[in-house]
Residue, then its C-alpha position, 0 to 999 in steps of 0.5 A: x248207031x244213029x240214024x241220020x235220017x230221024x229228026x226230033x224237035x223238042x220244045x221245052x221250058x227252062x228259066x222261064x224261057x221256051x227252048x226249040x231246039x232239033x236232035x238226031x236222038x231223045x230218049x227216057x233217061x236212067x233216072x226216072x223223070x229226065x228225058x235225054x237229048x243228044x246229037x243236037x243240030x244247029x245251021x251250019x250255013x256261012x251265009x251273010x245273014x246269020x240268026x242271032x236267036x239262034x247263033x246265041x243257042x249254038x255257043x249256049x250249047x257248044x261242047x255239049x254232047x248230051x242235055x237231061x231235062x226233067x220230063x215235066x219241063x217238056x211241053x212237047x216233043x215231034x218227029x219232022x222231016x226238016x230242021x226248022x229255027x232253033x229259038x228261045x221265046x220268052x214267056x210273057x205271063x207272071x204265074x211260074x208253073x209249080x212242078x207237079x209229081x209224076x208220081x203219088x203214092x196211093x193212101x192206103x188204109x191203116x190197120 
């Protein structure tokens, strides 16, 4: 059962783009190397003024019930108190990060 009270911020890059976004519950996924978010949580507010940034994120993410990341596209991921914007910021530099391996297998020494 989720507990309503726990929420998680989790920033992340994806197409070259920085997404925050806020979930009830992220865990390790089955396959090792993805990190799962679910339970997303958007403003649902119906106030005059509305955030495009973040309206844009809430149609990109309707119907979803689950998002699985690759874990080393995570830049970071907190426990808050309180719901702050979901955004997408775009990544103003020309160098494209190059996925490391989360695993290496040792050299062993041949007989």
């Amino acid at each position: 059962m989720t507990d309503n009270s726990v929420l998680y911020r989790v920033r992340f890059i994806s197409e070259e783009k920085v997404y925050e976004i806020y979930a009830r519950e992220v865990y390790q996924g089955e396959l090792y190397g993805f990190v799962v978010i679910e339970d997303l949580v958007f403003d649902t507010n119906t106030t005059l003024v509305v955030d495009p940034g973040e309206e844009k994120l809430k149609s990109e993410f309707e119907g979803v019930t689950q998002t699985i990341i690759p874990m080393h596209s995570v830049i970071r991921i907190d426990e808050v108190e309180k719901r702050g914007k979901a955004k997408v910021i775009e990544r103003n530099n020309n160098v494209t990060t190059f996925p490391s391996p989360i695993y290496t297998p040792r050299n062993t020494p041949e007989s």
